[in-house]
C-alpha distance (Angstrom), angle and dihedral (degrees) to the residues before:
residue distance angle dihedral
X1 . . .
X2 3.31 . .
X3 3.82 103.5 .
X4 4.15 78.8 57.3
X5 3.38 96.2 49.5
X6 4.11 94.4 47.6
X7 3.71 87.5 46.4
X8 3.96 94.0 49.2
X9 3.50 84.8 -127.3
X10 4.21 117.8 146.3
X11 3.50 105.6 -70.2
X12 4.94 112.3 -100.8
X13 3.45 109.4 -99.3
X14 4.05 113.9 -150.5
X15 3.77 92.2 -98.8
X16 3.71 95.6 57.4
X17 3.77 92.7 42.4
X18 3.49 82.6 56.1
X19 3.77 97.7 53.7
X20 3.63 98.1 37.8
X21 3.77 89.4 60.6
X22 3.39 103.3 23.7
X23 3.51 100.6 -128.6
X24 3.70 120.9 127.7
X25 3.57 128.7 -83.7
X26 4.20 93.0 -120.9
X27 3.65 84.0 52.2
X28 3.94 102.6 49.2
X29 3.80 86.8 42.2
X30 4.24 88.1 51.7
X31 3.79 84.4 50.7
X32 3.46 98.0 43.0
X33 4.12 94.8 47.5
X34 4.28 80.7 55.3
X35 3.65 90.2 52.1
X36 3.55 97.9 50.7
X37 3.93 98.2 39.1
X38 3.86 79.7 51.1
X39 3.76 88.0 59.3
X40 4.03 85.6 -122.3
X41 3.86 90.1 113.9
X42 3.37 154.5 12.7
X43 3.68 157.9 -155.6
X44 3.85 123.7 -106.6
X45 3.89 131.4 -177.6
X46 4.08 104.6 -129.7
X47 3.72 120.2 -177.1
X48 3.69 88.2 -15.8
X49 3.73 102.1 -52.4
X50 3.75 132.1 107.0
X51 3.65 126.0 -147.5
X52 4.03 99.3 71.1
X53 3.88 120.1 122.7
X54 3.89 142.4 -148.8
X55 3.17 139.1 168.1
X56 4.19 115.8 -80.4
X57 3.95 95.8 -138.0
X58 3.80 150.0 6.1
X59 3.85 104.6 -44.1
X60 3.61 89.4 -135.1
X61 3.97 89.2 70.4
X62 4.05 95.2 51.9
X63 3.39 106.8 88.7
X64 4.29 121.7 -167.6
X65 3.86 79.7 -112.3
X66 3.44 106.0 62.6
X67 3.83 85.9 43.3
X68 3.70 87.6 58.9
X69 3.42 91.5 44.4
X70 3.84 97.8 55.4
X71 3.97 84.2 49.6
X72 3.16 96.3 52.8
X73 3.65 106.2 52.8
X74 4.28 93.8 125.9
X75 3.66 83.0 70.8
X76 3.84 87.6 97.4
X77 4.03 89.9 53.0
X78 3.56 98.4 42.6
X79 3.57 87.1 59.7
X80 3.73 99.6 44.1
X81 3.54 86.3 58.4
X82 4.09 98.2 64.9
X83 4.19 100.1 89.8
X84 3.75 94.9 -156.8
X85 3.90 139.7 95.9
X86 3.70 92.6 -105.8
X87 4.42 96.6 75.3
X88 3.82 91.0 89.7
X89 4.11 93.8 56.3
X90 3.65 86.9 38.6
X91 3.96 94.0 52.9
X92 4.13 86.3 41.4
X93 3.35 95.5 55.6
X94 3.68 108.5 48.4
X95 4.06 83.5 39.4
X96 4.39 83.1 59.9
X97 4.09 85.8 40.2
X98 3.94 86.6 54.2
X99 3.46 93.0 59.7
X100 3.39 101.4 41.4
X101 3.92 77.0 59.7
X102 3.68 104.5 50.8
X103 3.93 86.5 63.3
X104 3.69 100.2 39.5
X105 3.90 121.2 114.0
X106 3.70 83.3 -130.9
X107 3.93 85.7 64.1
X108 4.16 89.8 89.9
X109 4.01 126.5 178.0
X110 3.55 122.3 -115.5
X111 3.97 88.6 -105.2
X112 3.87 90.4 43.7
X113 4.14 80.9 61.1
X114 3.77 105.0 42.5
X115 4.29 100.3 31.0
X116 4.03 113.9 63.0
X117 3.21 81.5 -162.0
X118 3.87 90.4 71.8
X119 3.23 103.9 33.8
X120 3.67 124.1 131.9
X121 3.80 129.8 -139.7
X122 4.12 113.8 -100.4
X123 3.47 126.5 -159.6
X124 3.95 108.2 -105.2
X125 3.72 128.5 -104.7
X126 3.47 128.3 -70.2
X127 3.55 114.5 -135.8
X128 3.71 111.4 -106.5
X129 4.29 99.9 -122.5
């Protein structure tokens, strides 16, 4: 969506979402409805059809983060689901993780990701032991 929308290109429907990444239509339309209730996305009418998507606002104020974030809204009943003592450390600790996050290089804008021309410097790899 938002390689489209940089390019000025005609905005994805869900069908060729779904081709281009293989992933099936229920499933890009599941990630699409978090997108856009995340106010990351939304819906636009082009040449008289619905189902076509762009971003919502200025790519340079979508961070990987609050992508993540939208997609990751079971979290909460992941969690809720663990029946020991242990849920409150878990739920403090990947709240302190999430922070450490939001002010991480790592922590790119959409533009940052699609535009070489914006792209920031990341540490290298670590070798996988």
């Amino acid at each position: 969506c938002a390689r489209a929308f940089y390019d000025g290109s005609p905005p994805p429907s869900v069908y060729s979402l779904s081709k281009h990444t293989n992933v099936p239509v229920i499933t890009v339309k599941h990630i699409l409805n978090q997108l856009i209730e995340a106010g990351l996305l939304i819906e636009v009418n082009w040449q008289g059809n619905t189902e076509f998507y762009q971003p919502s606002r200025d790519m340079k104020k979508i961070t990987l983060k609050s992508v993540c974030n939208a997609l990751d809204n079971s979290r909460q009943e992941r969690y809720s689901m663990i029946f020991d003592n242990d849920v409150e450390h878990y739920e403090q600790a990947l709240e302190a993780m999430d922070k450490q996050l939001e002010t991480s290089p790592v922590n790119q804008t959409i533009d940052q990701l699609i535009l070489p021309s914006e792209r920031v410097a990341l540490p290298p790899r670590q070798e996988k032991e």
